[in-house]
FIMI-637008 format. One record per residue: residue number from 1; y, x, z of N, C-alpha, C, O in turn. Coordinates in Angstrom, 3 decimals, padded with zeros to 6 digits. Layout:
% residues N
  nr      n.y      n.x      n.z     ca.y     ca.x     ca.z      c.y      c.x      c.z      o.y      o.x      o.z
 NUM        Y        X        Z        Y        X        Z        Y        X        Z        Y        X        Z
...
***
This chain:
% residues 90
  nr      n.y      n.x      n.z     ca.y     ca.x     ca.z      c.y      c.x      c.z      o.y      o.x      o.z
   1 -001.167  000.855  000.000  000.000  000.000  000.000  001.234  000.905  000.000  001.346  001.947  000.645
   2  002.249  000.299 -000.906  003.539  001.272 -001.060  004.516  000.707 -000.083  004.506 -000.475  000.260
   3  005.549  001.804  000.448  006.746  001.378  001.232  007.250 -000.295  001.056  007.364 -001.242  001.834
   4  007.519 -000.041 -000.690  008.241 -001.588 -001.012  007.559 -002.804 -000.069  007.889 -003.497  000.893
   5  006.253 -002.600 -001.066  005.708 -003.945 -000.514  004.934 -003.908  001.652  004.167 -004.581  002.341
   6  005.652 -002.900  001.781  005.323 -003.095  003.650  006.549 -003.759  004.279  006.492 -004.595  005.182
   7  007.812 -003.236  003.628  008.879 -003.987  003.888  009.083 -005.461  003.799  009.515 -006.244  004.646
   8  008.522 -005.729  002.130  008.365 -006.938  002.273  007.529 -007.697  002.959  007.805 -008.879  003.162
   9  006.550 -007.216  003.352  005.459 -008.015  004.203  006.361 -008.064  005.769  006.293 -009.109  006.416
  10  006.959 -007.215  006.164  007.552 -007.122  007.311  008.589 -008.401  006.884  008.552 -009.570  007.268
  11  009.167 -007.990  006.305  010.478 -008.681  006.259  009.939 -010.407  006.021  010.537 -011.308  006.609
  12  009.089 -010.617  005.356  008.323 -012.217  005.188  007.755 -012.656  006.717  007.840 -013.682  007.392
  13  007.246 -011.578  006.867  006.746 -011.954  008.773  008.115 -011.990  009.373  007.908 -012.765  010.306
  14  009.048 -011.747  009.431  010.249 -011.649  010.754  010.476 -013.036  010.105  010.224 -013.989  010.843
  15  010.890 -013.305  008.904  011.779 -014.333  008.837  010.693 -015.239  009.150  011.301 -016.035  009.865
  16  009.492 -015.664  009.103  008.812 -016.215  009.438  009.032 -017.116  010.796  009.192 -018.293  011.121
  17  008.887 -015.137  011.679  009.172 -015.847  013.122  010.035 -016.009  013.449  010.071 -016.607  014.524
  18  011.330 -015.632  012.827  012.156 -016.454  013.336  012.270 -018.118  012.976  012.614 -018.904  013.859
  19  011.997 -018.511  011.807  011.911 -020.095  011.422  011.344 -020.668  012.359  011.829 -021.717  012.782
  20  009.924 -020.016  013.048  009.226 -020.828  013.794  009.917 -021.244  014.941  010.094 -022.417  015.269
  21  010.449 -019.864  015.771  011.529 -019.828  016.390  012.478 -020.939  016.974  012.461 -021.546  018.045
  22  013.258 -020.983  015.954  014.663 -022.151  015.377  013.980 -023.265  015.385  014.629 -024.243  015.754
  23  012.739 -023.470  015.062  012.073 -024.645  014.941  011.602 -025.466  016.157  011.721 -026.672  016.375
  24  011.095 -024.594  016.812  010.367 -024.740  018.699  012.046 -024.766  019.502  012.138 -025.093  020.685
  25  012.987 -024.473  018.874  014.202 -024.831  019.917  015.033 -025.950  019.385  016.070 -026.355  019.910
  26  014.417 -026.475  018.158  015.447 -028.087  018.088  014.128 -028.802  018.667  014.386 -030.004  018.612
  27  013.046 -028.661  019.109  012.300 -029.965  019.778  012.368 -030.129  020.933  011.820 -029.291  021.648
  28  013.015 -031.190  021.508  012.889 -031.987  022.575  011.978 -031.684  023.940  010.912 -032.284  024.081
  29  012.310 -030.997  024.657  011.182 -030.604  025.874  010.900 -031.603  027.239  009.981 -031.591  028.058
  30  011.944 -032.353  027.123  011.639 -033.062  028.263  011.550 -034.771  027.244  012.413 -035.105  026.432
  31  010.285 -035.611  027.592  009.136 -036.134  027.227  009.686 -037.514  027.818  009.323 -038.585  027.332
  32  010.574 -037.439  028.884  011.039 -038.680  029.440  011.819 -039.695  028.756  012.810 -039.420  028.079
  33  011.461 -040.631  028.897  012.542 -041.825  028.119  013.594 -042.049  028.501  013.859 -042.647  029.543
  34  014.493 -041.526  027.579  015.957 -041.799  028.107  017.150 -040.886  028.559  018.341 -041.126  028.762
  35  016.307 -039.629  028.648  016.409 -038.333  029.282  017.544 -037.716  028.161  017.502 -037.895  026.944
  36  018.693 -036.843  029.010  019.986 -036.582  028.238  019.917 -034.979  027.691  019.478 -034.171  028.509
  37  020.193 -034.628  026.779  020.241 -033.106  027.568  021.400 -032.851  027.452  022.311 -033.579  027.057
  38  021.432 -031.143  028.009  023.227 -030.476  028.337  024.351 -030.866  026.989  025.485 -031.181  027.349
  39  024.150 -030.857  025.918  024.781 -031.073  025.309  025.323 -032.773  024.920  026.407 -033.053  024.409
  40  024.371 -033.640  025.273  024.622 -034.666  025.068  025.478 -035.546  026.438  026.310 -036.453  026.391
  41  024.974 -034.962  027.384  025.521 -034.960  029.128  027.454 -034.360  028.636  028.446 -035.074  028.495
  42  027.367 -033.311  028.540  028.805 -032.836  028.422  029.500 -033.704  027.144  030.718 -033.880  027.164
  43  028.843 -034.135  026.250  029.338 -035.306  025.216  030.049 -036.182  025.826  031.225 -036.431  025.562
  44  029.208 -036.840  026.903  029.590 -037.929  027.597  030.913 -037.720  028.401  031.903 -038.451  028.428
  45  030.739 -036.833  028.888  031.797 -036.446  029.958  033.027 -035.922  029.122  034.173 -035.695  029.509
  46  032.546 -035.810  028.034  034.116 -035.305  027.236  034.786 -036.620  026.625  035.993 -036.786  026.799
  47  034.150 -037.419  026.021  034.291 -039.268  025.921  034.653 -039.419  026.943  035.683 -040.002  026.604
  48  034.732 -039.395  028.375  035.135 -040.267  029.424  036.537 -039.703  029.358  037.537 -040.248  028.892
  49  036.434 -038.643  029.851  037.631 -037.770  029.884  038.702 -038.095  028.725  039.837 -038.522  028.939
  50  038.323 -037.906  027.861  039.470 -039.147  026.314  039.932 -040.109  026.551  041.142 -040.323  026.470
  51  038.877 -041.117  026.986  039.628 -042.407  027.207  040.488 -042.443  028.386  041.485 -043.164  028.404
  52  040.114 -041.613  029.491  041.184 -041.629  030.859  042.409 -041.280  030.436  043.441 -041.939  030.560
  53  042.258 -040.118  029.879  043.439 -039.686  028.922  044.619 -040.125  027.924  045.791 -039.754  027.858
  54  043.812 -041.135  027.102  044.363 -042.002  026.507  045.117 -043.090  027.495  046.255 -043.506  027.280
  55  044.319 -043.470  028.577  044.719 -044.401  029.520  046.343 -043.916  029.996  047.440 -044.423  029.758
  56  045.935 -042.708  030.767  047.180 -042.502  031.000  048.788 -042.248  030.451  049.933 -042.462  030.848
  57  048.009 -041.573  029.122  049.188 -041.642  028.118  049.988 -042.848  027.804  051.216 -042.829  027.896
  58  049.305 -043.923  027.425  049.421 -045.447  027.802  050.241 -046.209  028.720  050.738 -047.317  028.520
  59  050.341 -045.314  029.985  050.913 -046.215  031.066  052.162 -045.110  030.953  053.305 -045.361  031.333
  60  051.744 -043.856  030.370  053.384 -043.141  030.296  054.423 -043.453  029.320  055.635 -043.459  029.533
  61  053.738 -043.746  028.079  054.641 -044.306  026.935  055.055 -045.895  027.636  056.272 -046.083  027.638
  62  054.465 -046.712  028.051  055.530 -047.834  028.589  056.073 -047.583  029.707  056.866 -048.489  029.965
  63  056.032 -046.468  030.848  057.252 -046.592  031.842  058.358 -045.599  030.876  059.558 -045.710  031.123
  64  057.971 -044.780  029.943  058.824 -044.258  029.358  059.678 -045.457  028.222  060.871 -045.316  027.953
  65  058.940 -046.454  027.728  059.340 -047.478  026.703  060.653 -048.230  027.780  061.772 -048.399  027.297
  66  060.294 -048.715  029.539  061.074 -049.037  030.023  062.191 -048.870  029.914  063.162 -049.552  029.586
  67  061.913 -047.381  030.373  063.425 -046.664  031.062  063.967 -046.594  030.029  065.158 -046.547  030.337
  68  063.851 -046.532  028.396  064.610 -045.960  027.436  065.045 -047.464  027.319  066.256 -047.470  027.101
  69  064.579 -048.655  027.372  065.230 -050.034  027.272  066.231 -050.225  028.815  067.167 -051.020  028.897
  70  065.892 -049.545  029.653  066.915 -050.186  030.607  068.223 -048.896  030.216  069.318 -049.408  030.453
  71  068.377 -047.472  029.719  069.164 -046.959  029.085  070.074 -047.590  027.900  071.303 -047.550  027.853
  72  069.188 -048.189  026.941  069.637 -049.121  026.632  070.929 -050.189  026.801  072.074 -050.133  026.352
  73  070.065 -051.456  027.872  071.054 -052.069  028.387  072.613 -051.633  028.764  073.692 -052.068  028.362
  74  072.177 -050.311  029.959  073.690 -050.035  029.978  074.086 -049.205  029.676  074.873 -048.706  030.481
  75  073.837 -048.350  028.188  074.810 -048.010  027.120  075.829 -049.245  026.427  077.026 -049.328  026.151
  76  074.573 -050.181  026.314  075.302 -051.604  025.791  076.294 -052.254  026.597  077.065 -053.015  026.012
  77  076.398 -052.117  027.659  077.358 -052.838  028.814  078.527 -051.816  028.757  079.665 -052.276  028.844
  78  078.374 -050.590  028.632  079.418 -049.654  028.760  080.305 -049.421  027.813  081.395 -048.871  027.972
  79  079.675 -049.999  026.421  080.390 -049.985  025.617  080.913 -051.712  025.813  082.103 -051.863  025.536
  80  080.400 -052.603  026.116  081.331 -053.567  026.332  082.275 -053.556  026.981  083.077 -054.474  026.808
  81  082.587 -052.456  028.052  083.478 -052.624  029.061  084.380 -051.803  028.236  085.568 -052.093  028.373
  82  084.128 -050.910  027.464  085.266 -049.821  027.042  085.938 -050.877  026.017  087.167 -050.926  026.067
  83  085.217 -051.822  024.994  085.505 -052.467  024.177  086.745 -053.695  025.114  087.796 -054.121  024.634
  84  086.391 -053.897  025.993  087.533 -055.129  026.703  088.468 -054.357  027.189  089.617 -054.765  027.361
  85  088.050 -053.053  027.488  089.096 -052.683  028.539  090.184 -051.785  027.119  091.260 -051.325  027.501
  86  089.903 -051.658  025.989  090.752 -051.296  024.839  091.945 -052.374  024.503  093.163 -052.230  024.397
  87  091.012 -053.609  024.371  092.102 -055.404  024.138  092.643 -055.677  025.102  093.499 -056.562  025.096
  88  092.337 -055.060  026.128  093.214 -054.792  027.435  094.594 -054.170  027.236  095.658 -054.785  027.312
  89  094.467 -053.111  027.021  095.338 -052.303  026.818  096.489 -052.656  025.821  097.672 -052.514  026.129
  90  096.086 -053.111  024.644  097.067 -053.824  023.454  097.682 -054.858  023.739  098.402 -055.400  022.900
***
């Protein structure tokens, strides 16, 4: 047998084991119904964490929606008063 073809026999066996490898670590080890694993567990917890998030953003954009409407109001009053207190003056 020549160099070439030992390499290739090597090199057909590694990739081999590694496929098998990659293969034995996407199957499922725990057998239980219903059962989460780490990645699907931290899924969850990153979904919860969003929506709280969202929640709160939520309650900040309307006390912020408030205050910019009660700013509002009395910009609007202040200019009414400057507006009477001008026809005042004339």
């Amino acid at each position: 047998m020549n160099t070439t073809n030992s390499f290739r026999s090597i090199a057909k066996l590694l990739s081999l084991a590694c496929l098998m490898a990659a293969m034995a670590g996407c199957q499922k080890t725990d057998t239980t119904a219903g059962a989460e694993g780490p990645a699907e567990t931290a899924g969850a917890q990153i979904d919860k964490a969003a929506v709280k998030a969202g929640e709160q953003l939520n309650k900040l954009a309307e006390q912020a929606g408030k205050g910019l409407e009660k700013a509002g109001e009395k910009l609007q009053s202040a200019a009414q008063e400057a507006q009477k207190s001008e026809h005042q003056e004339k």
